[in-house]
N, C-alpha and C positions, 0 to 999 in steps of 0.2 A: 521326578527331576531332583538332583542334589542342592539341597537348601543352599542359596549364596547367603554372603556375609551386608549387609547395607555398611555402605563407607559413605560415613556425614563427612558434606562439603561445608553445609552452613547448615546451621541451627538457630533462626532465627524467629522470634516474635515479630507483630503487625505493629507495636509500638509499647515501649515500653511501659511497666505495670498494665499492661488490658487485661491480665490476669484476674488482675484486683474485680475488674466490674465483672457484674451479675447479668446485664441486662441482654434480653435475647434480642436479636433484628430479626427481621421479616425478608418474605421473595420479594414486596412491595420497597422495600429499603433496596433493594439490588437489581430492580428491574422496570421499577417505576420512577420511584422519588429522588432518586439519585443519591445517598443520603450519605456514602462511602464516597463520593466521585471525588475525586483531587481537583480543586483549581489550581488554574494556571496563567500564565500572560498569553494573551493571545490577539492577533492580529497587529504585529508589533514590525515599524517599518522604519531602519535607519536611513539618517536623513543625512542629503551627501556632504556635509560639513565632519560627519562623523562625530559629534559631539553631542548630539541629540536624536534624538527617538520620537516616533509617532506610535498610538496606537488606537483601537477602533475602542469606544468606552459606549457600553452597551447599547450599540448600534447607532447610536444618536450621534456621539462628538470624535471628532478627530482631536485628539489632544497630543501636545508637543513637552517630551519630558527632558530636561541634561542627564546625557549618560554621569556626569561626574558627580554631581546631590541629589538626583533626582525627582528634584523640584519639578513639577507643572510649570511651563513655559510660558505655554498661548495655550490658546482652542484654536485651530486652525479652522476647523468648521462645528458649528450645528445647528441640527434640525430646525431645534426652538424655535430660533430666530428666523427662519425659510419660511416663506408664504407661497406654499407649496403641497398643493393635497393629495398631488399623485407619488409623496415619496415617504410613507411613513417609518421604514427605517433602514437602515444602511447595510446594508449584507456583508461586501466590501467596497473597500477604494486600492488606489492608485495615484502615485502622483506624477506627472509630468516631469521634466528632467532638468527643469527649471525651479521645480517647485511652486508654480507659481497658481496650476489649476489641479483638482484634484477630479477621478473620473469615477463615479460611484455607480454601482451595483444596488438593486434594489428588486424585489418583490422576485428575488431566484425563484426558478425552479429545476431542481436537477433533474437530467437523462439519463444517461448511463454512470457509469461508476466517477467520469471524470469530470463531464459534459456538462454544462445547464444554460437555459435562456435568463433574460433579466433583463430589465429594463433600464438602462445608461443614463447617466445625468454628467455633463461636465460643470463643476463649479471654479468659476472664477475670484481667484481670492483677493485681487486688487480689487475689482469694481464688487466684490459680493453678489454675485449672480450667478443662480444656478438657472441650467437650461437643459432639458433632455438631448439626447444626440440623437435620437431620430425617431420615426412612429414605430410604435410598435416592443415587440422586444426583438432583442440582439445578441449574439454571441461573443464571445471571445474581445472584447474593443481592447484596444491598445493604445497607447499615445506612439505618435512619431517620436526620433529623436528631439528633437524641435519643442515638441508639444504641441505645433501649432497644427496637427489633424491627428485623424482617428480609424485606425482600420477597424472595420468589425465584421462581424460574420453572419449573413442570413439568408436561410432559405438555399443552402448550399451553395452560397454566391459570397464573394468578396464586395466591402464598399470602405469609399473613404470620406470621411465626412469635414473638409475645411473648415476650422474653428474659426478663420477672419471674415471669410466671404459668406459662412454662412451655409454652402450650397454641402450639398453631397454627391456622391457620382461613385457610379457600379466601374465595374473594370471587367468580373468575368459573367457571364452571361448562360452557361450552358450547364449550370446546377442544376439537378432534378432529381428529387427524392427517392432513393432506391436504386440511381444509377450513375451520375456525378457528383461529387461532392470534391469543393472549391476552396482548400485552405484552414480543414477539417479533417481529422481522420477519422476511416470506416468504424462499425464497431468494434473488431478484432485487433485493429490500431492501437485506439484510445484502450483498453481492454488489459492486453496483451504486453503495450511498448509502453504506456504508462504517459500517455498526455492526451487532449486534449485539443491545442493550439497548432496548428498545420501551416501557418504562416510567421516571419517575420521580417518586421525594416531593416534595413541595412543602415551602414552605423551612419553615415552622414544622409538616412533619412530619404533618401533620392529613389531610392528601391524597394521593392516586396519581394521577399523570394514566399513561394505556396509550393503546396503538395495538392498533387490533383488525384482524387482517387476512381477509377473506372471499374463501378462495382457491378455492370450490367451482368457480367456473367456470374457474379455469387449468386449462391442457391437463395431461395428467400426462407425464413421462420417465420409463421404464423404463431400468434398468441391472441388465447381470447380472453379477452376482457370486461370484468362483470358489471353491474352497476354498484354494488359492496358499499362500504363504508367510505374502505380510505386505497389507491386513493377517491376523493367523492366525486362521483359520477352521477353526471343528471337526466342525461339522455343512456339512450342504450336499453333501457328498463327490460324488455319484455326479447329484445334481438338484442343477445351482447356484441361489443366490436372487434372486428378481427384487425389487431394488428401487426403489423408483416413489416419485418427489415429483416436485411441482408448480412447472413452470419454466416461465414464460410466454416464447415467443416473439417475436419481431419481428411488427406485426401483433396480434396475439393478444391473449385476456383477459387483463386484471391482475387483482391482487386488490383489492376494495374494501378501502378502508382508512378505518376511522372513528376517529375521537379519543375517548379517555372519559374524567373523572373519578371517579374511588371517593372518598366522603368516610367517613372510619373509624368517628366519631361514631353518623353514622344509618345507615353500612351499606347505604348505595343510593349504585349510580351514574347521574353524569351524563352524556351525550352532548353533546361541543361541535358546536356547527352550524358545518361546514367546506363550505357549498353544497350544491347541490341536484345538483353533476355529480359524478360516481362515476368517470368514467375519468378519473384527476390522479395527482397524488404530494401526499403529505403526507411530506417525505423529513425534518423533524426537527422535536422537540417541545421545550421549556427554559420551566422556571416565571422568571416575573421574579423581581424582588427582593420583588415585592408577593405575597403566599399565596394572592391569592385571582386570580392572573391567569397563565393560563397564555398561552404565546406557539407560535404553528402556523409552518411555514412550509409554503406551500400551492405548487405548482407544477403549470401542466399538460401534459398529454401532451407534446409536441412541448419541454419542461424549457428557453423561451427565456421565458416571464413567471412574476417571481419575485413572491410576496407573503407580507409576514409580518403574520399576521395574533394580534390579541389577544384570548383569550377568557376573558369570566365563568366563572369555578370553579364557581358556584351557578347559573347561568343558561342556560350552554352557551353565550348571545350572542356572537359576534365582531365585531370591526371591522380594517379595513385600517389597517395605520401606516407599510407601506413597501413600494412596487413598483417595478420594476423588471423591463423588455422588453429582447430583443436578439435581433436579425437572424437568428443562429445558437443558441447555448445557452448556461444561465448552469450555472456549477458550484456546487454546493452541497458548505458545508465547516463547519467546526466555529467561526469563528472570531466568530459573533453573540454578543456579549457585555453584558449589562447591570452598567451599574456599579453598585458598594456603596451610591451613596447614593439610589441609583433612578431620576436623572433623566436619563440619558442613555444611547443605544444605538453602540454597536461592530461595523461591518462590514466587511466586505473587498468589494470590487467593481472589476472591467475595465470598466467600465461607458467610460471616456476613455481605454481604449485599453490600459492597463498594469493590472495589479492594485496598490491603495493602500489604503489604510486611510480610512475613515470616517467621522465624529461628526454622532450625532442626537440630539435631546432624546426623553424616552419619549414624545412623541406621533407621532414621524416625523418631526418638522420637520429640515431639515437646519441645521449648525450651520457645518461646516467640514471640508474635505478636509485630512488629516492628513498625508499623506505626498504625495510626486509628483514625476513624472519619467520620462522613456523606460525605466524599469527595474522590474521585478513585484519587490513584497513577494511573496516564497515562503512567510512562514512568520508569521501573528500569535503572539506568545509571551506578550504579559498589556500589563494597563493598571497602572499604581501611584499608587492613587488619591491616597496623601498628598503625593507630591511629582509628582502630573499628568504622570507621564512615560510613553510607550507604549515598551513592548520588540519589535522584530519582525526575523525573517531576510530578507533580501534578494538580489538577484544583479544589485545597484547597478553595480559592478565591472566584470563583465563575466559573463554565459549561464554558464561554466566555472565559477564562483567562488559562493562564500556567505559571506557577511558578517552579524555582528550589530549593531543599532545600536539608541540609542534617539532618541526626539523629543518634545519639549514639546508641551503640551496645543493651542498655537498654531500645532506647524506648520513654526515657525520655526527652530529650534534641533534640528537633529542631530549627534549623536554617536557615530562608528563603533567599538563598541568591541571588536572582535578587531582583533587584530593580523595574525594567521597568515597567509598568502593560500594558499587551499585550498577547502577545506568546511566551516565554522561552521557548530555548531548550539547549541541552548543550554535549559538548563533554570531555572527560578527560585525561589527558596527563598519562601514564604509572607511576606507584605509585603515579597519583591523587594528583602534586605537582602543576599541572596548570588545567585551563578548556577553552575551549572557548565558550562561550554563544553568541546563536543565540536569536534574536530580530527580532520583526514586534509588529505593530498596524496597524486601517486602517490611522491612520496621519503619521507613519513610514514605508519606506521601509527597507529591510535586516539592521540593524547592526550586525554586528560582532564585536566582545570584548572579548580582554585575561583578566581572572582573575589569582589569586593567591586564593590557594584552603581557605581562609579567605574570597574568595566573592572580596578581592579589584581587580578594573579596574586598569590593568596595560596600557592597550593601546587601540586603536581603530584599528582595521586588516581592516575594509571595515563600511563606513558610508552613503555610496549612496548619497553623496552631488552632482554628477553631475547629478544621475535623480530627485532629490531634485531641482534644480535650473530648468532643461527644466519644470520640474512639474507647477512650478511659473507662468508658464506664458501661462499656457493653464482655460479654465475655467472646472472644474474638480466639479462631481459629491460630493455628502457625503454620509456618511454610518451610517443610526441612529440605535441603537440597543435597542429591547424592548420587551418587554413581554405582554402577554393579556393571557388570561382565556376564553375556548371555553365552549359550553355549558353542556358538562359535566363532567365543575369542574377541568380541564385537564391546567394546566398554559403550555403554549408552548414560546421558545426561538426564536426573528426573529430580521431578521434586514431590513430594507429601503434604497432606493436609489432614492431619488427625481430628476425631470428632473432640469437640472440648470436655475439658475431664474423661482426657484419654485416659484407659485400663487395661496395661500391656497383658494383663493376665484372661482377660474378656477374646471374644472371636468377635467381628466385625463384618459388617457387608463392604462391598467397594466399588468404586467406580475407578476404570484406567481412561483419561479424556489423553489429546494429544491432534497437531494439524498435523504436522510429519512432511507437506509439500517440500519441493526442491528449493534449500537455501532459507528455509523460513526456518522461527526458532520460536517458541516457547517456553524453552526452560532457560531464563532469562532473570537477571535478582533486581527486582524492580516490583515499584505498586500496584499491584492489581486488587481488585475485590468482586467477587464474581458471584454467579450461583455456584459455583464448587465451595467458597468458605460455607455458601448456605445449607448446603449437604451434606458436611462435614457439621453442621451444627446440630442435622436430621439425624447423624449416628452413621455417617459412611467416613469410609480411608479412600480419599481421593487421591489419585497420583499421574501427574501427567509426566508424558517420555520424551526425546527428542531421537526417532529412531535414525537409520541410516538416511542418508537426503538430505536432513538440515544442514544448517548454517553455521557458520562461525568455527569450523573446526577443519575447513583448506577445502581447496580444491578436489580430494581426492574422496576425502569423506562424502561430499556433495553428490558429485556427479558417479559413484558407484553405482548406480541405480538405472543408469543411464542405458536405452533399450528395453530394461526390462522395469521400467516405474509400477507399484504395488505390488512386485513382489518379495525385495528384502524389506522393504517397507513395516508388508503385514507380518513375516517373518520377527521379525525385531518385537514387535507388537505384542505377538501372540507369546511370543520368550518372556517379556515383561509382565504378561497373564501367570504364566507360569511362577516368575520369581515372586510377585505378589500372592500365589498360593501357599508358598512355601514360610509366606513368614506367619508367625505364630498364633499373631493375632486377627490373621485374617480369615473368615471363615471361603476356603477355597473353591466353595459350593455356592456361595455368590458372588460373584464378582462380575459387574456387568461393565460395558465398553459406549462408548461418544463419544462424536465425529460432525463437525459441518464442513462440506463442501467438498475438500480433498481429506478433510477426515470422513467426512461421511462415510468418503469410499472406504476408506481406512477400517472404520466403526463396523462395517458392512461384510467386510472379506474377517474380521476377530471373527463375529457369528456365524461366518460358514465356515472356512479354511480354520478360525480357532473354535470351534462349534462345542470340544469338551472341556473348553478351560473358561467362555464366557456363557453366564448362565442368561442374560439379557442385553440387548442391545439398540442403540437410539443411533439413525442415520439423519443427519438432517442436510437435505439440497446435495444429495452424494451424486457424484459421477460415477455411472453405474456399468459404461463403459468408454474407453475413449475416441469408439469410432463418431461418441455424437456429440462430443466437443469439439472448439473451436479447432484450425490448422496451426496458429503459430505457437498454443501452449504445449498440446497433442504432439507435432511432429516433433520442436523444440527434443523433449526429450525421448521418444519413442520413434523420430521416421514419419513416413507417412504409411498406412494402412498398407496400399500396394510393396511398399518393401520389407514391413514390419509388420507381417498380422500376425504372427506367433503374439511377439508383445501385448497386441491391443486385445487379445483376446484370450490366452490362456491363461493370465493372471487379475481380466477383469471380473470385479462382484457379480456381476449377470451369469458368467462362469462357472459360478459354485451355488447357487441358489438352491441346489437340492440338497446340499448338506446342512440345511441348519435344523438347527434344534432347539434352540434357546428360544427365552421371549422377545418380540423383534419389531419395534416402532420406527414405523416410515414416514417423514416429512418431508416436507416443499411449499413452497408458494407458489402457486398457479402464474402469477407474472414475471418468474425468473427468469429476466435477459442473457444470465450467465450460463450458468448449470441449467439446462433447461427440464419442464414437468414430464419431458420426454422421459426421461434417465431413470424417475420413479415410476413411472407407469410401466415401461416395460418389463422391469425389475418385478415388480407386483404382479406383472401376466406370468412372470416365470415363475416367480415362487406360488401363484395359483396353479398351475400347473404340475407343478408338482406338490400340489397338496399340501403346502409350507401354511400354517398358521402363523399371520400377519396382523399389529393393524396399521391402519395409515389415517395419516391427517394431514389435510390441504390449507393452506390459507389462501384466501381469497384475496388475488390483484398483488400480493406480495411478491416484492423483486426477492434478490436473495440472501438478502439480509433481515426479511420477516419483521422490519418493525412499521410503527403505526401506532399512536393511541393507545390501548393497552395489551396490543397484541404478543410483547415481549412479556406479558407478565404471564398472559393466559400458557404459551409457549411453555414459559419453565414451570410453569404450577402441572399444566398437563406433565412435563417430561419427570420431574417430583414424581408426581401421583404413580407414575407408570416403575419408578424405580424402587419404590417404596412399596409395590406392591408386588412384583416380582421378586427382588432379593432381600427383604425382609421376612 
């Protein structure tokens, strides 16, 4: 292949002079101790005067801070003071809309990626008393608008727990594990559409609209579950337990999903009429400004025709008020917003190519395109109704960068108001009179910084000068970012990590890592510290890609993939193998590839389909094909199986297992919800099969994210060991 030329975008250090230090870190500094991690503000909740802040201080205190000094206010609660042995510390809160009770979280424990139970506490801040809201644990609680009750979630049942009288009372009744669920979504829901919470009040409080999900007919998964460490099991010892929920496949039954209304008053619910077709999505629910109207977004199978439809509270009736088709898929996100005074709708849409922002009146009519330009709004951040200005994140700049800005109600007038060039994100104080902006590069860790909705810095909240100083005095990697042009025509974003006392005139071993999924990004200029600086410490040229399918570079770029996902994908990938052989200092006889999850698969298809350009490769939790993933990421972009098996099958890794050659390490954890242990087992019959030397490693009870105790360190010291022994 004809040597390409590297064109530096940025050439930057992890902080100024770390040149200077000598000192080496460890896999235990990056995988245990934390010891690079950037702190931050967090659990930070503006409070409706807008002028002040709450935030959670090490589980214990609620403390009330002025956005304008800064100053420590109150403590609105803590522990200390509680004479209370079932609540040792505060996971999170909540406050009532009053302010006046706060609703706390305590001894979590997470389900799936969104999900977790915990045990409820409402504390009252007049009388100082704190009180559980019910036995047991509970899901999802919420305050009414009022404050004065509590919806929560258990046992696949709705309840509402009256804060005056005391009392509590069920409303739905026909929850049962593995076949109703009441106000909750299934796993592929929460999974898939990205929540958790399946119900909400309506604004004057009178109402519950729920999602009811009818999972009888999805298939059921089995996973067994060992007695292990973590997580710790006391029973099961000698018979492990088989646990089984309901994960619909590619292909396969969904669950039906109907809409409801409970009104409090009469104690009956109503059914919205969301059609007469049962195979769709209803992927999100939000009452308007109006009580008595709740708003659907209704999507079918194949999630490329988007409708949001309006339904009578009393009547069930709907009407259409805005749709919206596309060739490929539309993504569904949080950022429908109806404004305070009711008469107009807030969307986001690719719909011309880039993602913008949108203004409708509440019939649907359209008014005006808010934003625009070769560049995607990444992030709606709020509207501010009194002075008509929209706040949103962008990657205006350029794919690598995030910026904040805002724009007048016209369209006309924008205003960029970070300064940093990095990663901006931003948070906004209630009527939009402060913000806090989050900050990284790779030469900055976390800033934190108040502004005044004018963009000026009023203060600095957190500037990580103590891991700024320990930084100093270690000898620390750099992070070069750059682009190249593969050979067909295709510019791809990457970035580099040289071993320290890089020697352009030496050959080097290398690792190409990269997630590459639809819409995600990686090569992004912000802090990170990972095992790649630590590899790059071991004597490797780390280089991650952003191939065809990411994000931040339009509509068109994205969804190219679309029907046939993994296969310009690996295309791109294996280009990037190549252009990292051709540079000078790489020795192009080692060069190995990593992947989790949708890189896995990625990782997985370099070593067969690039079989002569990677000499080793690490899949970790890979989808190995997508007929045995879930339906709504699966079809999303490929169809379903019956009308797309080309897709799911001549460009999945299971496909090419006889072509490999390299050296080839297989992980999983035996308890992944997601990516299931399916996807590596079969993968390993096939390349048994054909005579493929493999090895593989399991972890025990691991979801698939593989951590635990010191399971993350054992994890990359193995994945270390195996690179280091292979392409050195």
């Amino acid at each position: 292949m004809k040597r390409l030329l590297i064109i530096p975008l940025l050439l930057i250090a992890f902080i100024a002079g770390a040149q200077n230090g000598d000192k080496l870190f460890t896999l235990e500094d990056v995988t245990l101790n934390g010891t690079f991690n950037a702190q931050s503000v967090y659990g930070l909740r503006s409070m409706n005067d807008g002028l002040h802040y709450t935030i959670l201080k090490n589980g214990q205190r609620v403390e009330k801070y002025a956005y304008a000094t800064g100053k420590l206010i109150e403590v609105l609660f803590d522990l200390s003071t509680i004479d209370n042995s079932k609540i040792k510390r505060i996971d999170s809160y909540q406050f009532s809309s009053d302010e006046k009770k706060l609703l706390l979280a305590s001894n979590r424990i997470n389900i799936y990626r969104h999900s977790y139970s915990a045990e409820f506490f409402v504390y009252d801040r007049e009388n100082k008393k704190l009180e559980a809201l019910s036995s047991g644990r509970q899901q999802l609680a919420d305050f009414s608008p009022a404050g004065d009750q509590v919806c929560f979630f258990r046992e696949n049942n709705l309840f509402i727990k009256d804060l005056k009288s005391n009392k509590e009372k069920q409303f739905t009744f026909d929850g049962k594990y593995n076949h109703i669920i009441n106000g909750s979504p299934d796993w592929v829901y929460e999974e898939e559409f990205s929540f958790s919470k399946g119900f909400q009040w309506s604004p004057d409080g009178k109402r519950i609209a729920f999602m009811r999900f009818d999972e009888s007919r999805v298939k059921q998964f089995n996973m067994t579950v060992f007695k292990g460490r973590y997580p710790e099991k006391k029973a099961n010892a000698l018979y492990p337990e088989n646990y089984t929920f309901k994960y619909p496949k590619a292909g396969e039954d969904n669950s039906v999903v109907s809409i409801h209304v409970y009104d409090l008053a009469s104690d009956k619910i109503k059914t919205m009429n969301v059609g007469e077709e049962t195979d769709q999505y209803i992927p999100r629910i939000k009452w308007t400004r109006n009580p008595e109207v709740l708003s659907l977004v209704r999507m079918n199978r194949h999630q490329n025709h988007y409708e949001l439809l309006f339904a009578n509270a009393q009547t069930g009736e709907t009407k259409l008020i805005y749709e919206e088709k596309n060739k490929a898929w539309i993504d569904v996100n949080d950022d429908l917003t109806f404004t305070e005074d009711g008469k107009s709708i807030i969307l986001t849409s690719e719909k011309l190519g880039f993602n913008h922002i949108y203004l409708y009146d509440i019939e649907g009519h359209f008014k005006r395109q808010i934003t625009s330009g070769d560049w995607d709004v990444t992030q709606f951040l709020g509207y501010d109704e009194a002075h008509k200005l929209f706040y949103y994140q962008a990657a205006a700049v350029s794919p690598l960068q995030r910026e904040i800005y805002s724009v007048d109600i016209k369209g006309k007038r924008t205003r960029k108001m970070s300064t940093d060039v990095g990663t901006n994100s931003a948070v906004f104080s209630k009527g939009f009179k402060y913000y806090i902006n989050y900050f990284s590069n790779t030469k900055t860790p976390t800033l934190v910084t108040l502004h005044n909705a004018k963009g000026k810095q009023i203060r600095v909240l957190e500037d990580n000068a103590d891991l700024k100083m320990k930084m100093a005095a270690y000898q620390l990697p750099q992070r070069e970012f750059f682009s190249f042009k593969t050979s067909e025509d295709v510019e791809l974003n990457a970035f580099m990590i040289k071993p320290t006392n890089f020697d352009a005139s030496k050959n080097y071993p290398a690792l190409l890592t990269f997630y590459g999924g639809p819409g995600s990004q990686r090569v992004l200029d912000r802090y990170r510290f990972e095992w790649f600086e630590y590899l790059a410490q071991e004597g490797f040229v780390v280089v991650c890609v952003d191939n065809r399918g990411t994000g931040a570079r339009g509509e068109a770029f994205k969804k190219c993939t679309y029907m046939q996902i993994q296969n310009l994908e690996a295309i791109d990938l294996i280009e990037t193998g190549k252009y990292m052989a051709g540079l000078d200092y790489i020795d192009g006889s080692k060069i190995g590839v990593f992947g989790w999850s949708f890189g896995g698969q990625m990782s997985s298809l370099c070593m067969f389909r690039g079989a002569d350009v990677f000499s080793a490769g690490i899949a970790v939790a890979p989808v190995t094909t997508y007929r045995y993933y879930d339906s709504i990421y699966s079809e999303r972009y490929l169809r379903t199986p019956q009308e797309n098996s080309e897709g799911y099958d001549k460009y999945a890794p299971i496909s090419f297992a006889d072509q490999l050659k390299g050296k080839f390490l297989l992980i999983h954890g035996t308890s992944d919800d997601n990516v299931h242990l399916q996807n590596s087992l079969e993968l390993a019959e096939e390349l048994v099969q054909n005579n493929k030397k493999f090895q593989m490693h399991l972890y025990t009870n691991r979801n698939h994210g593989i951590y635990g105790g010191k399971t993350r360190l054992h994890l990359y010291g193995m994945m270390t060991d195996f690179l280091n022994e292979n392409l050195k």
